[in-house]
Backbone as CSV, one residue per row, in Angstrom:
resi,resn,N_x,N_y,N_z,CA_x,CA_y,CA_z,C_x,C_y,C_z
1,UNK,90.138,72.082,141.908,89.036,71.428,142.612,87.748,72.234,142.453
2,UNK,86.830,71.618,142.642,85.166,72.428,142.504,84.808,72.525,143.974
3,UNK,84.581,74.113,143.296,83.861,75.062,144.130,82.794,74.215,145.196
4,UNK,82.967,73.946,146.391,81.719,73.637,147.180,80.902,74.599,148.194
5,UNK,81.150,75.794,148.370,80.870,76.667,149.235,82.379,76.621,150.427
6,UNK,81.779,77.156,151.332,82.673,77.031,152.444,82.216,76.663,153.952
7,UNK,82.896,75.748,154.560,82.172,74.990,155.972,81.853,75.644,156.921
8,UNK,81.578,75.004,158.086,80.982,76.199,158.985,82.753,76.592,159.713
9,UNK,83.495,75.325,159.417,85.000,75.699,160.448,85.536,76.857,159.722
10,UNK,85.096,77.866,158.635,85.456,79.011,158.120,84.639,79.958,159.046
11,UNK,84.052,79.854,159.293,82.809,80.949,160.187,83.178,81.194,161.794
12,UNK,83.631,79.595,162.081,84.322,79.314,163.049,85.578,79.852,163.153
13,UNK,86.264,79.870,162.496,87.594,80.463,162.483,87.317,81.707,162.629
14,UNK,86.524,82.692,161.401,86.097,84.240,161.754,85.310,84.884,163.000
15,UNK,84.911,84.171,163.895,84.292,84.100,165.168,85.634,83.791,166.321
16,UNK,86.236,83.090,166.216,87.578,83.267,167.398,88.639,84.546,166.565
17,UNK,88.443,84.543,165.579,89.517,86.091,165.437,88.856,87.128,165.846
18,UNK,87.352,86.999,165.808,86.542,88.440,166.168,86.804,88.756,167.888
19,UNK,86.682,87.511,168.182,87.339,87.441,169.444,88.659,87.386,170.214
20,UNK,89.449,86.826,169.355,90.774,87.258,169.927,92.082,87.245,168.728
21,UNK,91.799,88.639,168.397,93.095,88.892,167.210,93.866,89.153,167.752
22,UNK,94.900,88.532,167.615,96.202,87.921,168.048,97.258,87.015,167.034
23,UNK,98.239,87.166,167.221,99.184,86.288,166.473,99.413,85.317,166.868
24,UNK,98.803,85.250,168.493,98.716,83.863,168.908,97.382,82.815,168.455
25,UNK,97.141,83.774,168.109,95.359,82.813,167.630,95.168,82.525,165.987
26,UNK,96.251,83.620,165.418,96.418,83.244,163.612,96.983,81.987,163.400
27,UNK,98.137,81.841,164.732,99.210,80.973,164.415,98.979,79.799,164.660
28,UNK,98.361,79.472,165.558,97.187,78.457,165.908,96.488,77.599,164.859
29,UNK,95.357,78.757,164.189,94.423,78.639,163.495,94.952,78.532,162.064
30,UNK,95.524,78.721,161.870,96.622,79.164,160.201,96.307,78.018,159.219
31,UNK,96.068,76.827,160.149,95.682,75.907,158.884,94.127,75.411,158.704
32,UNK,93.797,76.089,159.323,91.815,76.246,159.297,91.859,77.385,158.278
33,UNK,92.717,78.368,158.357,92.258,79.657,157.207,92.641,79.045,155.427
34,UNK,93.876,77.846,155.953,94.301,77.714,154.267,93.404,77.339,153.799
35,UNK,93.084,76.007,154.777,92.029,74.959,154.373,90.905,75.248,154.116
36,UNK,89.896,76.206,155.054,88.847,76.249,155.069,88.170,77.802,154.596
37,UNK,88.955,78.478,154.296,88.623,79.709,154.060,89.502,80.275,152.941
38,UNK,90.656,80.096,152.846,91.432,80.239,151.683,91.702,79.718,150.137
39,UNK,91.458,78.813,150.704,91.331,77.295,149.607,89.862,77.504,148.553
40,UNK,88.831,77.904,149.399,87.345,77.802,148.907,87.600,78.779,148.232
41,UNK,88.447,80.179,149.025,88.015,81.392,148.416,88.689,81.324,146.418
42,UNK,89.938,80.323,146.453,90.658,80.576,145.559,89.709,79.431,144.135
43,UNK,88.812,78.811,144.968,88.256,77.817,144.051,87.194,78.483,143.498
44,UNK,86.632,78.956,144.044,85.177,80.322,143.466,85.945,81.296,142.127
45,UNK,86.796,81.767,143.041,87.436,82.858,141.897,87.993,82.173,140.291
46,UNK,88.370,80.752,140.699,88.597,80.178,139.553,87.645,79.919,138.589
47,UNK,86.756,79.239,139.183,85.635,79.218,138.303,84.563,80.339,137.672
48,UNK,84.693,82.009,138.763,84.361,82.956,137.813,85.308,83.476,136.922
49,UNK,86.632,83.347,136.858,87.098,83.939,135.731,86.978,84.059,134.529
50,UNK,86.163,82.856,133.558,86.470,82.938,132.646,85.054,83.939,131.933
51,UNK,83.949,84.454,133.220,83.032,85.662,133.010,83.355,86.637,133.593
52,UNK,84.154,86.531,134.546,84.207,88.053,135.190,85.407,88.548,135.547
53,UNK,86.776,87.857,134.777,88.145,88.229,134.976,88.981,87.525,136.129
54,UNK,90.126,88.147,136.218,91.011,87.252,137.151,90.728,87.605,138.663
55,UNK,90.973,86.981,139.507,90.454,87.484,141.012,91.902,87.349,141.378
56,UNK,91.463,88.506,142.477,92.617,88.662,143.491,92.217,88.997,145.279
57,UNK,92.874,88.116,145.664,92.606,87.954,146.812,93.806,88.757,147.733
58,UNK,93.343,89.969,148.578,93.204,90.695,149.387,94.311,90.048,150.687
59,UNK,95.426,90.395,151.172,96.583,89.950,152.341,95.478,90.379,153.481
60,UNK,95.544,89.260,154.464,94.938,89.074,155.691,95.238,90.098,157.049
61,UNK,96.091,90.940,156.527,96.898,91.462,157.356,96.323,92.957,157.423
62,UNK,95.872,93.413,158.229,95.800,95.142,158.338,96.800,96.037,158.149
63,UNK,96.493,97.094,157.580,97.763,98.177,157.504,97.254,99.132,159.069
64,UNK,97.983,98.889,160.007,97.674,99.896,161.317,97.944,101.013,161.411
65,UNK,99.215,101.031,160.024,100.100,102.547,160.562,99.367,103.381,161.095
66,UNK,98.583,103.797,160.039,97.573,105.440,160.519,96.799,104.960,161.063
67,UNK,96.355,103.576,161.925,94.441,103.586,162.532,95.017,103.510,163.988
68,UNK,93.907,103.644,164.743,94.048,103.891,166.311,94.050,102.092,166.437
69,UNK,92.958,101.225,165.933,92.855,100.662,165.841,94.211,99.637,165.318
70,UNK,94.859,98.560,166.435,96.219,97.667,166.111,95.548,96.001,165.814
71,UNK,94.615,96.080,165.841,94.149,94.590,165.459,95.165,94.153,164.412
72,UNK,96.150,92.832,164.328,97.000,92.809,163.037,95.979,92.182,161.838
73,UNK,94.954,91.322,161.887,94.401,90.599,161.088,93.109,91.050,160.356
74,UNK,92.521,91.139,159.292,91.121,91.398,158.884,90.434,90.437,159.308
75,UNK,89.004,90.983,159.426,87.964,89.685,160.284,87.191,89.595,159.298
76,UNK,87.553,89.493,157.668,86.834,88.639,156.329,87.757,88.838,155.502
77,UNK,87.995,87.700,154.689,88.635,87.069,153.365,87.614,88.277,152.242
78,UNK,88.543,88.950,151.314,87.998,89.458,150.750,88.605,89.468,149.212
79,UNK,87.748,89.793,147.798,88.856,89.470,146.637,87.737,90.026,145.427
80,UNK,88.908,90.938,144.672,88.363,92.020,143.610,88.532,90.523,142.532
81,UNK,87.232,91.173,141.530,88.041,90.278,140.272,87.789,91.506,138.869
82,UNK,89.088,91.057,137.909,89.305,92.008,137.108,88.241,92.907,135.940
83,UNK,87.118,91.915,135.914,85.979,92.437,135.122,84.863,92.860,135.623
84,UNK,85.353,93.850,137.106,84.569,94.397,138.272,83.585,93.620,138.969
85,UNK,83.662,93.491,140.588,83.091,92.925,141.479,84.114,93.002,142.690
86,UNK,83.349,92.523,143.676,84.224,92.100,144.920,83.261,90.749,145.695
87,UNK,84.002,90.106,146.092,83.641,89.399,147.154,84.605,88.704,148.305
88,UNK,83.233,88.468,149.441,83.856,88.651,150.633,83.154,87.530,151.452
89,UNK,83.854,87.046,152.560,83.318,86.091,153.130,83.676,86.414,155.014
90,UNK,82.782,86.608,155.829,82.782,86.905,157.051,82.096,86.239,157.722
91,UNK,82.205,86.168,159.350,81.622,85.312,160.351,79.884,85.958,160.004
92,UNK,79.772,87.213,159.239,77.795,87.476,159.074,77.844,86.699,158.055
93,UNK,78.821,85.831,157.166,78.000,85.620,155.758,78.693,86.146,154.845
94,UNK,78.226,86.007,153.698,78.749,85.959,152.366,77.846,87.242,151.659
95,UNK,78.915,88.254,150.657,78.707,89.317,150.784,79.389,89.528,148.827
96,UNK,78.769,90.727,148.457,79.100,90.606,147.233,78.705,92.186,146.628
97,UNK,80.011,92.996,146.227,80.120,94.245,145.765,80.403,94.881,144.319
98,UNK,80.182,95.473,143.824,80.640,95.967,142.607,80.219,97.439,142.505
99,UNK,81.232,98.338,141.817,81.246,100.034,141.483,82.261,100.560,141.724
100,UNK,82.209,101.757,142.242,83.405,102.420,142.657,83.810,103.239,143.938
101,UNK,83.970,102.148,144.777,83.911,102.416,146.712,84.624,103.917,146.447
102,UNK,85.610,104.147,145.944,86.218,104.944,146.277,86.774,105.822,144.650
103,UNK,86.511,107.261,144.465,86.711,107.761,143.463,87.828,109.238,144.018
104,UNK,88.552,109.069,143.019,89.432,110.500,142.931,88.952,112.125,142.596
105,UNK,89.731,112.837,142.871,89.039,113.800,142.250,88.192,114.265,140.629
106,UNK,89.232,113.594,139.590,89.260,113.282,138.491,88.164,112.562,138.341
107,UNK,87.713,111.834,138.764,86.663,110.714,138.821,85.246,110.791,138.997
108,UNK,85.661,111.863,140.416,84.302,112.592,140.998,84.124,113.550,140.418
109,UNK,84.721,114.203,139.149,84.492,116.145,138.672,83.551,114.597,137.480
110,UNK,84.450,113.055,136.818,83.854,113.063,135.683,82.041,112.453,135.888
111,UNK,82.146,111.991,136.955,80.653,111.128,137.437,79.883,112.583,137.174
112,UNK,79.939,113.440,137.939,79.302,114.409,138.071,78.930,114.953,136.957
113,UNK,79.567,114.889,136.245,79.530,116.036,134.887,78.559,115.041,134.190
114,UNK,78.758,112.990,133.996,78.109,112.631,133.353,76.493,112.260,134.014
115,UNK,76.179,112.457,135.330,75.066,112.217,136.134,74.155,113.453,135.915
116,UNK,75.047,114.759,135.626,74.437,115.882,135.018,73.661,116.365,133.540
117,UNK,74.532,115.322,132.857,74.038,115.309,131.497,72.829,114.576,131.521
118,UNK,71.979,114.967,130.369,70.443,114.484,130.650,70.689,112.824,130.447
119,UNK,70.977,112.563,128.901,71.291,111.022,128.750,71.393,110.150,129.622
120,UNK,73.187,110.709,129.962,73.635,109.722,131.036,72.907,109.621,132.111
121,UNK,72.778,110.708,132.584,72.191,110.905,133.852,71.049,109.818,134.303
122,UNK,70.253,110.073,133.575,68.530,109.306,133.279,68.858,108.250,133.193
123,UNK,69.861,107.676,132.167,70.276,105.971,132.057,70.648,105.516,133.387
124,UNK,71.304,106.316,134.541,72.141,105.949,135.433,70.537,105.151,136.415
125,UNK,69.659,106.315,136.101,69.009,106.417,137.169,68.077,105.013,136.776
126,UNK,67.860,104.769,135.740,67.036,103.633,135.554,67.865,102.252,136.309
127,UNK,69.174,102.339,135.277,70.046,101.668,135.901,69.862,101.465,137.810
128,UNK,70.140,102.113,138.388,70.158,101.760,139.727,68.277,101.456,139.920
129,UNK,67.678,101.766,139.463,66.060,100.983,140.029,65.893,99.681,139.477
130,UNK,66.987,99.204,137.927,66.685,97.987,138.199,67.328,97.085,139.116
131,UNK,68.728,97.672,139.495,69.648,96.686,140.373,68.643,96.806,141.827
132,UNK,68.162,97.842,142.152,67.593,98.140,143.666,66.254,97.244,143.522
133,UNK,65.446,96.736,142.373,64.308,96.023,142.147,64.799,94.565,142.466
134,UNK,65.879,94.265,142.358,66.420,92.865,142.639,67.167,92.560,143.861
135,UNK,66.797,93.394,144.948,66.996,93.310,145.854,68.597,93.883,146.479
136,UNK,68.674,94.280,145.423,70.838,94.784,146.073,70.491,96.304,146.590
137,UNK,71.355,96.826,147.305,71.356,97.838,147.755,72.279,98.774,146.611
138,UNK,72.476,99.934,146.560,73.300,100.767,145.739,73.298,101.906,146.627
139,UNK,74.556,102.368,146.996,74.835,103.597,147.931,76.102,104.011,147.891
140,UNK,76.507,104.999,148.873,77.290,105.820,148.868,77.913,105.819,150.197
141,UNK,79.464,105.486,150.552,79.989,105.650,151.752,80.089,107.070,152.126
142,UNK,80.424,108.313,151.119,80.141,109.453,151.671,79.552,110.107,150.529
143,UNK,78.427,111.223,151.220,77.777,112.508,150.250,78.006,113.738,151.151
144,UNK,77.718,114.736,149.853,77.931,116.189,150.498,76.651,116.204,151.711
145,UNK,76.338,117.287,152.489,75.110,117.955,152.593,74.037,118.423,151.759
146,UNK,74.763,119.154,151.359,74.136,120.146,149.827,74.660,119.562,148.869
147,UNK,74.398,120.789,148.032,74.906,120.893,146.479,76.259,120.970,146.624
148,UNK,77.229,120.418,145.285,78.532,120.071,145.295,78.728,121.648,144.525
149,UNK,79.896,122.214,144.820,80.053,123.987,144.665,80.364,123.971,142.652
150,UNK,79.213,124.750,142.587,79.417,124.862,141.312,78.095,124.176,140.563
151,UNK,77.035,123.562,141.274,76.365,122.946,140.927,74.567,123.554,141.258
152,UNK,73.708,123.504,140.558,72.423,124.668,140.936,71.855,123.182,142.081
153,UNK,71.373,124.045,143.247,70.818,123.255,144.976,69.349,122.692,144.334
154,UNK,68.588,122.747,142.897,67.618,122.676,142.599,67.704,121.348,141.008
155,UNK,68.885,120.806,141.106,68.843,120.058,140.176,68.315,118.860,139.926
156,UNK,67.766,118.235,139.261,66.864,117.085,139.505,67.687,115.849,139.760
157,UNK,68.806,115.698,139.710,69.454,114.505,140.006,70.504,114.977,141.410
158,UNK,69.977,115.963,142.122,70.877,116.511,143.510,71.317,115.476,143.926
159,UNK,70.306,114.679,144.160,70.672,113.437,145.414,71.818,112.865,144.880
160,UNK,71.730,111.980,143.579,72.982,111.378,142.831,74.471,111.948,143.563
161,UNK,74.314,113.504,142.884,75.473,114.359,142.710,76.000,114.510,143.840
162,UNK,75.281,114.335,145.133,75.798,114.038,146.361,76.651,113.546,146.525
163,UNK,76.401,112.586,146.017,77.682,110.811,146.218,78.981,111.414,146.121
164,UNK,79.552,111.106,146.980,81.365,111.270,146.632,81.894,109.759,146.176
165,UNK,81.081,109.045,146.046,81.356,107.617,145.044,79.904,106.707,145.000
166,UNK,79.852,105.831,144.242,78.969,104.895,144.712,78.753,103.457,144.074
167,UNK,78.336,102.272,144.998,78.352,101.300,144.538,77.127,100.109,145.239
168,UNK,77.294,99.340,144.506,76.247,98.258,144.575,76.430,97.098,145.449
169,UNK,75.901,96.904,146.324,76.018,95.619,147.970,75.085,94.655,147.987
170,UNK,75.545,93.926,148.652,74.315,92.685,149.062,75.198,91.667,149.733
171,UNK,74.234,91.646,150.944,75.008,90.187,152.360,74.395,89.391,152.546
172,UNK,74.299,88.697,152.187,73.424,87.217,152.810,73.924,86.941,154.045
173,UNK,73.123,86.361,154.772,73.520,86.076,156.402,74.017,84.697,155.790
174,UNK,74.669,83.998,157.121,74.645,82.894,157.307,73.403,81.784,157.137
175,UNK,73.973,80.635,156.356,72.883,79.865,156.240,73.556,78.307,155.955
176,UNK,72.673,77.220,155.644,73.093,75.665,155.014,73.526,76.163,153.590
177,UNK,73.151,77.164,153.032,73.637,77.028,151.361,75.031,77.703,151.393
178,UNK,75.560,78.559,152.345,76.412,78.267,152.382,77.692,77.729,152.430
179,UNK,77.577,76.363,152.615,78.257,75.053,152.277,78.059,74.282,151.437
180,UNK,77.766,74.766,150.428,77.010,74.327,149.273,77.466,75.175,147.974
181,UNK,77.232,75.072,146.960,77.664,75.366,145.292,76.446,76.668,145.284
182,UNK,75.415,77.018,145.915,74.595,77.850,145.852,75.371,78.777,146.372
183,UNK,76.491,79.238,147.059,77.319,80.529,147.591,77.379,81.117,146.190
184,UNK,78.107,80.159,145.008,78.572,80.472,143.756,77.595,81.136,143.008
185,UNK,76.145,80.770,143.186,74.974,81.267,142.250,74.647,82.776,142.723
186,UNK,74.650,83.213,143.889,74.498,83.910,144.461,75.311,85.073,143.839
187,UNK,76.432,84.769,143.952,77.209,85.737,143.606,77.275,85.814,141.977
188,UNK,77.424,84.986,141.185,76.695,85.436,140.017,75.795,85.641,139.459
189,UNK,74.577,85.567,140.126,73.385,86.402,140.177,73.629,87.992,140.817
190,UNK,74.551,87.926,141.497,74.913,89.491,141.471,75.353,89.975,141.109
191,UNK,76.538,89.545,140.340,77.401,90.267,139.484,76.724,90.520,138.398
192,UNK,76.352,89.374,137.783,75.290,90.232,136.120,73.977,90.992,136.931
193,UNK,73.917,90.904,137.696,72.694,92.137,137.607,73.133,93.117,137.866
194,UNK,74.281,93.545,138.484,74.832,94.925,138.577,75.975,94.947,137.354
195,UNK,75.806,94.382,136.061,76.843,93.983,135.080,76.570,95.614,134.512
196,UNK,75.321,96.085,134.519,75.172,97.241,133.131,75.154,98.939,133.928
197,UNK,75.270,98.513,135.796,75.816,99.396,136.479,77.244,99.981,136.323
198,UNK,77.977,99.055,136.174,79.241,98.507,136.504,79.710,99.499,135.439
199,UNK,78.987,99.149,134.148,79.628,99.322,132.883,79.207,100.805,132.695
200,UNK,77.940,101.330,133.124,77.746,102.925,132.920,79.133,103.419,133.616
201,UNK,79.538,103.384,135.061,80.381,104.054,135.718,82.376,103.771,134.611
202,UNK,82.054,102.134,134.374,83.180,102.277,133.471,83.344,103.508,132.392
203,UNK,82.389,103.486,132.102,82.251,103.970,130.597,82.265,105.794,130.571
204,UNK,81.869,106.145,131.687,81.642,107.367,131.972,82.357,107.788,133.371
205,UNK,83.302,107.133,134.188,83.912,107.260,135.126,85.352,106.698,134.772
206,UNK,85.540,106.324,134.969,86.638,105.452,134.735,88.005,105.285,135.501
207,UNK,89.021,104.729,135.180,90.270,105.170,136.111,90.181,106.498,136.503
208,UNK,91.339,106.263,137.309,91.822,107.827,137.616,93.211,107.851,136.762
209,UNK,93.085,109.396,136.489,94.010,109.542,135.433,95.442,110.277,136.492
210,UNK,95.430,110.270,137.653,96.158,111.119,138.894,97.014,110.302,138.989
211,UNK,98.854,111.144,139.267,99.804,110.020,139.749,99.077,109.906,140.960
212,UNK,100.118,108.107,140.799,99.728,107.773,142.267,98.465,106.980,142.827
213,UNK,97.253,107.396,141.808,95.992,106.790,142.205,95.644,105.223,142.007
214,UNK,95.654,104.772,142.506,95.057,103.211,142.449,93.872,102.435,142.316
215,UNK,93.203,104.026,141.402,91.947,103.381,140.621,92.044,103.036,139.745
């Protein structure tokens, strides 16, 4: 079926889970999520695959073991696709990611080493002023203080080298185009503009080479 956006009874649905996560309120609601939030999500991903790889959509379910936090349910539909990106759909709106949220050690010694080199480095940096000129954000969930050990506190790309990962965002609030085929433009207007981000960190970051790692 073609992609139409997603209704407001998806927003609706993410607004009573924000409010009462429960298994009494999934179980309830369960066929508002196939229908109205599940269904859309799997029709988008279809139609980007054949530019931006296969999508995979993300189990609804929280892992609690280790959080203080027992909520059982996530409060947004979320889904990687294989030729880098993410997207996500929540009671704020429709939301759209690509980079590398999260890097290994291996990962973080290789960013570093290539953010250090003059080339790369400089390419990176152009790179992120054009994605940041088009309005996406590009950041970092965590940086050092300082300098990373081993590294001179006076280097011209410090700030970069900070990053213990980093990647490229953008949320649209809620709106009418949201129910609409314009959700779809959106998000591929974001994905190719962070396409030659994407591809520096491929190219110069890459998996992790660590058992175990799930980069």
């Amino acid at each position: 079926m073609t992609f139409r956006g997603w209704p407001a009874e998806a927003l609706e649905f993410y607004e009573g889970l924000r409010a009462d996560n429960s298994k009494l309120y999934w179980t309830a609601h369960k066929d508002v999520y196939d229908a109205q939030v599940l269904a859309p999500m799997e029709q988008l991903l279809a139609e980007l695959e054949d530019e931006f790889g296969t999508g995979k959509i993300f189990r609804p379910y929280r892992d609690v073991r280790f959080s203080s936090d027992k909520s059982p349910y996530k409060t947004a539909i979320g889904a990687t696709l294989s030729g880098g990106g993410y997207v996500q759909l929540s009671a704020e709106g429709l939301a759209a990611g690509s980079g590398y949220y999260v890097m290994a050690s291996d990962q973080l010694r290789r960013y570093r080493e290539a953010v250090a080199e003059e080339a790369a480095g400089a390419e990176l940096e152009a790179l992120i002023a054009q994605v940041v000129k088009q309005g996406i954000e590009v950041r970092s969930r965590e940086r050092l203080k300082g300098a990373p050990r081993g590294w001179p506190k006076d280097h011209p790309r410090l700030e970069l080298l900070r990053n213990k990962d980093l990647f490229a965002w953008r949320q649209w609030p809620v709106g009418p185009w949201l129910g609409t085929a314009a959700a779809k433009r959106r998000v591929v207007e974001f994905l190719r503009a962070t396409g030659p981000f994407d591809e520096w960190l491929d190219r110069n970051v890459g998996p992790s080479e660590q058992p175990g790692s799930r980069s």
